[in-house]
C-alpha atoms as one frame of an Amber mdcrd trajectory, in Angstrom:
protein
  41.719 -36.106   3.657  39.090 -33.322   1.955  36.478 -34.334   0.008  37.139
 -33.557  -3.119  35.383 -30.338  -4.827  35.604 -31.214  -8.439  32.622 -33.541
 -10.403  35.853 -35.212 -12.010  37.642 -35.752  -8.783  34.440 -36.668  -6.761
  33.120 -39.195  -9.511  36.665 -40.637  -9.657  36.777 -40.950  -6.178  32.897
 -42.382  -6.139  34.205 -45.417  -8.843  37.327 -45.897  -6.606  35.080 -46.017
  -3.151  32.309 -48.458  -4.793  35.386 -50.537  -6.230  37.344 -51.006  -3.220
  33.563 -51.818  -0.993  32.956 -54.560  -3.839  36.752 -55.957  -3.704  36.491
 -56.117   0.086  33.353 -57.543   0.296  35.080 -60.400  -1.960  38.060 -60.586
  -0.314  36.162 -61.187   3.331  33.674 -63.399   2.018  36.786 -65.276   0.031
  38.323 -65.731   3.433  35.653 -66.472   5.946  34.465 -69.204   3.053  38.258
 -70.857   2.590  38.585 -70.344   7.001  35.619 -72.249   7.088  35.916 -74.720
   4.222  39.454 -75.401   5.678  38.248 -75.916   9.168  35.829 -78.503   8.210
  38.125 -80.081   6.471  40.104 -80.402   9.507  36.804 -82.175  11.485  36.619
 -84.265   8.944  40.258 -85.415   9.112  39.782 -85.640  13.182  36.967 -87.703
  12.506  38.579 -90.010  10.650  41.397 -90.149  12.882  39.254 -91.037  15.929
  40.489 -91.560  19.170  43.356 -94.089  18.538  45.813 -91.784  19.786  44.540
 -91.004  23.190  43.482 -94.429  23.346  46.778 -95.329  23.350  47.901 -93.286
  26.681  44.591 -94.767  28.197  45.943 -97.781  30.029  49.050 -96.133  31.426
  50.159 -96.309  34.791  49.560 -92.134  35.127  51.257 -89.539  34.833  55.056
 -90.007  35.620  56.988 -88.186  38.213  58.040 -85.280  37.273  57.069 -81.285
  37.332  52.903 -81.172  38.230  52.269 -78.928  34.683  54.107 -80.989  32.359
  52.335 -84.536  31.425  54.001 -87.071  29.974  53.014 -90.197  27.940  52.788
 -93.789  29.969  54.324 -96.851  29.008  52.362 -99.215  26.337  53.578-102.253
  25.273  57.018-100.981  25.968  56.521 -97.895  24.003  57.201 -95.018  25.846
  55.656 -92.752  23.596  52.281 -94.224  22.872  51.036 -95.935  19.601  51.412
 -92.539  16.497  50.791 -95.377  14.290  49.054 -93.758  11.385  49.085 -90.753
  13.224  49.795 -87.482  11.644  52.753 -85.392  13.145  51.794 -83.245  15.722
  48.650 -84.431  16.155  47.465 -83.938  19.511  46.467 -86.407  22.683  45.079
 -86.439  25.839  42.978 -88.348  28.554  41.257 -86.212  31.410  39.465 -88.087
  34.216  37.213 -85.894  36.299  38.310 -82.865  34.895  42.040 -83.486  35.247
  44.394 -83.957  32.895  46.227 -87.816  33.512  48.074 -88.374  29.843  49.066
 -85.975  27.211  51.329 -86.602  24.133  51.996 -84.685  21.101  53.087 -86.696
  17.941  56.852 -85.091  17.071  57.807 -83.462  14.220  60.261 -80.691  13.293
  58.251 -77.946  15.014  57.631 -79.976  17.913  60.285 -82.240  18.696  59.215
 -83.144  22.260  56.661 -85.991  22.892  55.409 -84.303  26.026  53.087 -81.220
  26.777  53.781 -78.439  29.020  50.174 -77.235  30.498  49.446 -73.970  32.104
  46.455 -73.170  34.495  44.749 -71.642  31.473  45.321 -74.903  29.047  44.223
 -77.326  31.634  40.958 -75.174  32.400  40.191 -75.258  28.123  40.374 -78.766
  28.365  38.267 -79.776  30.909  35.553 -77.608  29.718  35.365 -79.046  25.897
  31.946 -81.146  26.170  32.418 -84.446  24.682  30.282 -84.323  21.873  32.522
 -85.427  19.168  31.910 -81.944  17.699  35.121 -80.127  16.797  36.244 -76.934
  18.890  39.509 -74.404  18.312  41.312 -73.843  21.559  44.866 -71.999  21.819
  47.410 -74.160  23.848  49.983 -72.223  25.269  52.752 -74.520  24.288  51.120
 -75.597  20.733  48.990 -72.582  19.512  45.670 -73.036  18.040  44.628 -76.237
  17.973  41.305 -77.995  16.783  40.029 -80.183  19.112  37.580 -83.123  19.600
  36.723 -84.825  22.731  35.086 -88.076  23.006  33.810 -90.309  26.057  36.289
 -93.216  26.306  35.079 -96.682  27.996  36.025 -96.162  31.619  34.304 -92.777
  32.140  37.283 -90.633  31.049  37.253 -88.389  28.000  39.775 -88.597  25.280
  41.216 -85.680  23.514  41.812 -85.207  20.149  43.497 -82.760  17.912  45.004
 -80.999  15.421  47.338 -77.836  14.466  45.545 -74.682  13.031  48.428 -73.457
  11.767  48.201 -75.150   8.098  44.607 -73.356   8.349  45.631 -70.314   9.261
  48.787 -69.765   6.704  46.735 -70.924   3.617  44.504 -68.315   4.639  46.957
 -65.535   5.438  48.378 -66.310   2.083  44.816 -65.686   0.520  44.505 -62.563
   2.434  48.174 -61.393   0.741  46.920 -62.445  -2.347  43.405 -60.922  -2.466
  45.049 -57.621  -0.963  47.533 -57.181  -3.465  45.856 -57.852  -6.583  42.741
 -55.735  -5.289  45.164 -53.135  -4.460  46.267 -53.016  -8.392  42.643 -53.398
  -9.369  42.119 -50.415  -7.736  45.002 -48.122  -9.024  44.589 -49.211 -12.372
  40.851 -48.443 -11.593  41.587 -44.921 -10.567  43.465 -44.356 -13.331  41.353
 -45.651 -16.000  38.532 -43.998 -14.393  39.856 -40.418 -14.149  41.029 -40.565
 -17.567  37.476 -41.980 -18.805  35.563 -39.282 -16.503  37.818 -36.452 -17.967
  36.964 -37.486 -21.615  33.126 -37.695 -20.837  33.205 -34.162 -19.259  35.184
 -33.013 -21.701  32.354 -30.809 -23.413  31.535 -29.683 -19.993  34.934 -28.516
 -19.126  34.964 -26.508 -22.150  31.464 -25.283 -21.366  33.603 -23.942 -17.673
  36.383 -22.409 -19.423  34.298 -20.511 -21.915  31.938 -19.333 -18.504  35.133
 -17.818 -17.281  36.604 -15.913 -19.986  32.906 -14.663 -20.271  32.722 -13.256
 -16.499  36.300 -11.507 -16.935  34.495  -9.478 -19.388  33.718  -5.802 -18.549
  29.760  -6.266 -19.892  28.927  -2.871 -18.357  29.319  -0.660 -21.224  31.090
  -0.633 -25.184  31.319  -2.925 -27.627  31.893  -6.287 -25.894  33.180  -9.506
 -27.916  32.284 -13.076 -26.817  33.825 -16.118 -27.017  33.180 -18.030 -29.800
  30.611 -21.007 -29.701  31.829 -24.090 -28.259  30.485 -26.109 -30.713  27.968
 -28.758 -31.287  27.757 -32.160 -28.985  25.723 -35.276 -28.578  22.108 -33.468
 -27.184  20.563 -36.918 -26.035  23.472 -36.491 -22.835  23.225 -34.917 -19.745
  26.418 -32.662 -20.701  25.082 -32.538 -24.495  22.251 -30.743 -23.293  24.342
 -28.457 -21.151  26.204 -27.042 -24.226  23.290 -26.406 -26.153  21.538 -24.390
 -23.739  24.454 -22.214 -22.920  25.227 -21.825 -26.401  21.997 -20.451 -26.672
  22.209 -18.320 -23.668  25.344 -16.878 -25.181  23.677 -15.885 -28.444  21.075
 -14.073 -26.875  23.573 -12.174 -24.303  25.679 -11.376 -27.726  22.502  -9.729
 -29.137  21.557  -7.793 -25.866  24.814  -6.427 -26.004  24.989  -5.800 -29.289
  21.833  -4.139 -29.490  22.635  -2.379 -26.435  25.870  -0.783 -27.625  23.945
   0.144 -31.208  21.946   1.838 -28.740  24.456   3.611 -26.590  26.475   4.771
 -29.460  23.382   6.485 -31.026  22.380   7.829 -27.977  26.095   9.195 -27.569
  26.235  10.898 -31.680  23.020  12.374 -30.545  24.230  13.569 -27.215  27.253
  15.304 -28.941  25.817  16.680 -31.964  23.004  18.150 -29.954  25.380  19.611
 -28.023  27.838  20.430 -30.644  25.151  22.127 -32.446  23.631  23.882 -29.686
  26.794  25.632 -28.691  26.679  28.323 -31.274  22.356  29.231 -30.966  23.422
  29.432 -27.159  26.099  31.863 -27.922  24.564  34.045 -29.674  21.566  34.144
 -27.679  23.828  35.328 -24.791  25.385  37.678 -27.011  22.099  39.535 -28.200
  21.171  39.619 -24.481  24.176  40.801 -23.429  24.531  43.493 -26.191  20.494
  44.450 -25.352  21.745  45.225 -21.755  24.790  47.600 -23.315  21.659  49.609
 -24.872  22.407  53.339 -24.388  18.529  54.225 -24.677  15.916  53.776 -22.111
  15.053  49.784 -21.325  12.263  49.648 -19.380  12.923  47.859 -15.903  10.723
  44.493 -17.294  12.521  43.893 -20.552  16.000  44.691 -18.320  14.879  42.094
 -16.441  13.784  39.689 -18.738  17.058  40.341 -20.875  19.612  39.764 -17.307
  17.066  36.138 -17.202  17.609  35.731 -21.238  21.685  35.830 -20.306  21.901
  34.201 -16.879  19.813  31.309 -18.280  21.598  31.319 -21.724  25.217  31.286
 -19.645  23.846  28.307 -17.907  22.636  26.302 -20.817  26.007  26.921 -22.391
  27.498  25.414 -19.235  25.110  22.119 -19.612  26.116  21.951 -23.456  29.552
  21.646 -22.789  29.597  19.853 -19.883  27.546  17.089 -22.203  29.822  18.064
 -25.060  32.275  16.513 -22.437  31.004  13.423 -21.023  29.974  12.408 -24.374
  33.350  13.226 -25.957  34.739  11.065 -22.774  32.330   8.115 -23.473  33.671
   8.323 -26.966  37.212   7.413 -25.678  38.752  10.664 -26.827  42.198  10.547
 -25.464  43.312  13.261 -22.596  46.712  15.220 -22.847  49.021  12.823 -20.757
  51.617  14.934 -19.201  52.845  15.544 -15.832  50.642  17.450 -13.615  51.610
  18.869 -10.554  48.385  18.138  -8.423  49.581  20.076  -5.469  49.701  23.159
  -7.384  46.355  22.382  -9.095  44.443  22.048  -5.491  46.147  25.706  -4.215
  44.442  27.313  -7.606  41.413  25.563  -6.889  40.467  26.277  -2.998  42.004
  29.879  -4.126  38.982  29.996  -6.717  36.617  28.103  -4.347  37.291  30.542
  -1.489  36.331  33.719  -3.899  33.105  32.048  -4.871  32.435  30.941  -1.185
  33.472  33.401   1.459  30.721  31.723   3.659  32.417  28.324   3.653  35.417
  27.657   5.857  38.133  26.527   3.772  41.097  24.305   5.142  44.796  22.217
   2.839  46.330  19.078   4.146  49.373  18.948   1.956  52.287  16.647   2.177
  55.706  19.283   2.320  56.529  17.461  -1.614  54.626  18.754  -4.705  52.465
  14.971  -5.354  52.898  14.956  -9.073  50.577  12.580 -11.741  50.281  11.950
 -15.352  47.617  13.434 -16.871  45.187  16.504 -18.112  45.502  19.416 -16.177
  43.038  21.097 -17.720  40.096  18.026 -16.968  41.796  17.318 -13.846  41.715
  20.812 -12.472  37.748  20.664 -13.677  37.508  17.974 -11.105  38.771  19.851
  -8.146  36.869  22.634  -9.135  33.255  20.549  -9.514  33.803  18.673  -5.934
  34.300  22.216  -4.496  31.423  23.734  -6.098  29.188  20.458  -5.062  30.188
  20.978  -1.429  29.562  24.893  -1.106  25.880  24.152  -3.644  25.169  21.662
  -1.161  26.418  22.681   2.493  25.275  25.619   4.551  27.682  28.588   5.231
  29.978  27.907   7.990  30.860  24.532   6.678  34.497  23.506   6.933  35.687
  22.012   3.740  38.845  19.855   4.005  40.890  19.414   0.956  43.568  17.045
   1.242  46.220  15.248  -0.733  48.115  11.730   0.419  49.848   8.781  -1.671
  48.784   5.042  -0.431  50.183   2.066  -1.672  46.827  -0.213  -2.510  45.729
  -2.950  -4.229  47.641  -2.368  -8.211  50.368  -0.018  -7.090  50.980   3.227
  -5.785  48.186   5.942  -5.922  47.512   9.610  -5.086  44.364  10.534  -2.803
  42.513  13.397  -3.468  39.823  13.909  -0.945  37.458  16.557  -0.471  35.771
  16.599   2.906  32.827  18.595   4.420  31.098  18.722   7.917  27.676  19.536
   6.211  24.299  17.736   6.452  25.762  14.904   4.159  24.222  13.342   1.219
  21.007  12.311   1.380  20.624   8.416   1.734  18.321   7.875  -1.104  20.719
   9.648  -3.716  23.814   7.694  -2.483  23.471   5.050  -5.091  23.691   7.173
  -8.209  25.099  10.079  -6.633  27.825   9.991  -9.607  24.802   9.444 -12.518
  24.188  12.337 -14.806  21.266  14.508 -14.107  21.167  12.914 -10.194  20.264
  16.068  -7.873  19.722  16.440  -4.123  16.492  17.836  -2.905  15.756  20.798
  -4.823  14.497  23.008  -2.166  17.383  22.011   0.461  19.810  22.748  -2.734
  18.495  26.358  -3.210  18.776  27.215   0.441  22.464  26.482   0.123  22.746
  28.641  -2.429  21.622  27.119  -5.991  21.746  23.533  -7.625  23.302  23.006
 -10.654  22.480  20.559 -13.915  23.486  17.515 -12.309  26.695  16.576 -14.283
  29.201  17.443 -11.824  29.793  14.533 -10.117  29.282  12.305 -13.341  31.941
  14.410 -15.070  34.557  13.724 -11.784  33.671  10.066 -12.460  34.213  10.088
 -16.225  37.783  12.357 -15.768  39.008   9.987 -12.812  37.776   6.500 -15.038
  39.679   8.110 -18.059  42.748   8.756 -16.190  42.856   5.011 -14.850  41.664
   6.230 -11.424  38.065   5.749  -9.137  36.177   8.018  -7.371  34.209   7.036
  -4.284  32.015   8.916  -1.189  31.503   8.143   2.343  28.768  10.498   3.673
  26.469  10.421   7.204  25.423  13.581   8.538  27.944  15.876   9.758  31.090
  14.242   7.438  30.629  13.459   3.656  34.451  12.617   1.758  34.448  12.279
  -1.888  38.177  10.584  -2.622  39.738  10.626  -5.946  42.188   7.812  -6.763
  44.622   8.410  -9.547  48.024   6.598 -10.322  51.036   8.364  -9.299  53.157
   9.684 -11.462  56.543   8.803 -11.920  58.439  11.453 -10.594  55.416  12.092
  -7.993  57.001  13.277  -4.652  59.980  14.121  -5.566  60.044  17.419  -6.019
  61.540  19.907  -3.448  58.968  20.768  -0.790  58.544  24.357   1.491  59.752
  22.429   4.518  56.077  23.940   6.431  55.152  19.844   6.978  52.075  18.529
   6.091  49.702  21.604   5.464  50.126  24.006   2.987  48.012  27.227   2.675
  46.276  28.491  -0.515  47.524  31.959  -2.020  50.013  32.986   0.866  46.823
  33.053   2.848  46.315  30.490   6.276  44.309  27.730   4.192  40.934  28.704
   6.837  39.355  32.511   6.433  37.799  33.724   9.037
């Protein structure tokens, strides 16, 4: 049996051990006294009885004829059975001369109806070796049981024999051990019971203490407004337990503050980040608009100012890509709902490795499509932004030549049924260091290592893929060492997902009519 795990079950159990040690303790020292008070009670009686029965088959003529292991009584004064004059029944006779056995008698009763004694080998060797010290000894006769014997020195060198049954001894103290084991055993279920239900009142406060632990770890803490528990109250705080409760009370109130002070914090942070970009969209615009008209200039620019005007729009065109791409996140973080409608994500990929190869010629680009459109509920708009910033991160970050896998499979996992979207490159992988925030805002690669490939963007890519999956009930995840980084997109399959009619081709579809890998 397991020890139990519980503080109520194992201090239950502890009272019920301790209980049951004491009770047998009691119960063995209750018998061994009563055995022994009993047996000397039984001396005493043999004492008292002396030798008058043995003394009786002491002047016989021997033993009669007759088998060599039984021993019967001699004649005395024309009783045949000795003198059990005062004797008690069964009480127990015998005369041994040199060692041997010459008279033995047993006084009848209903359990022993016979006035003679069968010995065995074994009997007649117990005999001769009881020292005759009047002291009282327990021997087992094979014909009688235990017995309780005394042997004394008679008056013509013999010794004389003594004794009584056991028996009387030994059932008034089986009939204490019934006793003492039954009402110990009730002692101890009431015990058990009366102690769990005491321990589970005492603990009471602490169990409460547990249950309010747990709904507090099921809570997402992370991020947004989080609610606590309420308080669970005030308790005795001289106990163990009392003091327990009031220091997790405590602990809760200043958690509730962190995270209310955190979220005041986050949602300023978040007004900020979408007003600032809210209100930056326009300055941008027209910025790139006067640059842009500047360049249209029918007059002589000279070469420096054309430059400085193509920097003025190129720079302007990428700020206004940053701006919304925080207008975005923070609209996201806001919990602005997404268009939920059916989105054929099959479809979606083909446009996007279609766009992806235009931008990238350099990059080898390669479908594995299932032959049925895959088919979730969502934004197409945000959704195709996803495919379209985990292409751009692998061509920003990957030399030319890299093959860049884009695949599509549904997977039954953990919550139900789920489309895969994976995006997989045989570049130099993402560096180890950047792993851990890889989908943060404003987390770049190495800057120099980025440029060589081709440019580095803002660092919202990745964090926007995150944001778009998360609001769409999905994850995102990446598995990168060098020469194979995956970035896999889970999202919940829609409905009617896979059923459309596929193009019978199997399991890879090309992009554009073209063979999903240019040359």
């Amino acid at each position: 049996m397991p020890w139990p795990r519980t503080l109520r079950a194992r201090l239950t159990a502890g009272l019920v051990v301790l209980l049951a040690v004491s009770c047998a303790a009691v119960g063995v020292a209750a018998v061994l006294e009563l055995d022994g008070f009993l047996t000397g009670r039984l001396d005493e009686q043999l004492r008292q009885t002396g030798t008058g029965f043995a003394q009786s088959l002491e002047h016989g003529t021997g033993g009669l004829p007759g088998s060599e292991d039984t021993v019967k009584p001699s004649d005395h004064d024309g009783d045949e059975h000795g003198d059990t004059r005062r004797q008690a029944a069964e009480t127990f006779g015998a005369r041994l001369v040199g060692g041997r056995i010459t008279n033995a008698a047993v006084v009848p009763s209903r359990y022993h109806p016979a006035f003679g004694v069968t010995f065995t080998a074994a009997d007649r060797a117990a005999l001769a070796a009881l020292p005759a010290d009047r002291t009282g000894r327990t021997a087992h006769l094979s014909a009688l049981g235990d017995y309780r014997l005394v042997a004394c020195p008679g008056r013509d060198g013999d010794v004389l024999v003594t004794g009584l049954p056991m028996e009387p001894v030994r059932a008034t103290v089986h009939r204490l051990e019934l006793v003492a084991g039954g009402v110990f055993g009730l002692a101890l279920a009431a015990a058990g019971v009366a102690g769990a239900l005491w321990v589970r009142w005492s603990l009471r406060p602490l169990s409460r203490v547990a249950a309010t632990a747990t709904r507090v770890s099921e809570l997402p803490l992370a991020s947004g407004e989080v609610a606590l528990p309420p308080r669970t109250g005030a308790t005795d705080p001289r106990s163990e337990v009392g003091r327990v409760w009031a220091a997790f009370d405590r602990m809760l109130h200043h958690v509730e503050d962190a995270l209310t002070k955190r979220h005041a914090s986050e949602e300023r942070l978040r007004r900020f980040a979408a007003d600032a970009s809210h209100e930056l969209r326009t300055p941008v615009a027209s910025v790139r608009g006067h640059a842009e008209l500047a360049l249209l200039h029918p007059g002589p620019v000279p070469p420096e100012v054309a430059r400085a005007l193509e920097r003025i729009a190129a720079e302007s065109a990428r700020m206004g890509e940053l701006v919304d791409e925080m207008l975005l996140l923070a609209r996201l973080d806001a919990g602005r709902p997404l268009e939920r409608r059916p989105v054929d994500l099959t479809r979606l990929v083909l446009d996007a490795v279609t766009d992806a190869r235009a931008a990238g010629p350099g990059h080898h680009w390669a479908l594995e499509l299932p032959k049925d459109p895959e088919t979730v509920t969502g934004d197409a708009h945000r959704l195709h932004q996803v495919l379209a910033n985990l292409l751009a991160n692998a061509r920003q970050h990957t030399p030319a030549g890299t093959k860049v896998t884009v695949s599509l499979e549904r997977a039954a996992e953990t919550g139900g049924v789920w489309v895969l979207l994976r995006v997989h490159d045989d570049g130099p992988g993402v560096p180890e260091e950047v792993r851990p925030g890889v989908f943060e805002r404003f987390t770049r690669a190495d800057r120099r290592r980025a440029a060589s490939f081709g440019g580095a963007g803002a660092g919202l890519g990745l964090s926007i893929v995150a944001a778009v999956a998360e609001a769409h009930g999905g994850t995102v995840d990446v598995e990168s060492r060098a020469g194979s980084t995956a970035f896999t997109v889970r999202l919940p399959a829609g409905e009617d997902g896979g059923a459309g009619g596929g193009d019978g081709t199997g399991e890879r579809r090309p992009a554009g009519g073209g063979d999903g890998c240019p040359g």
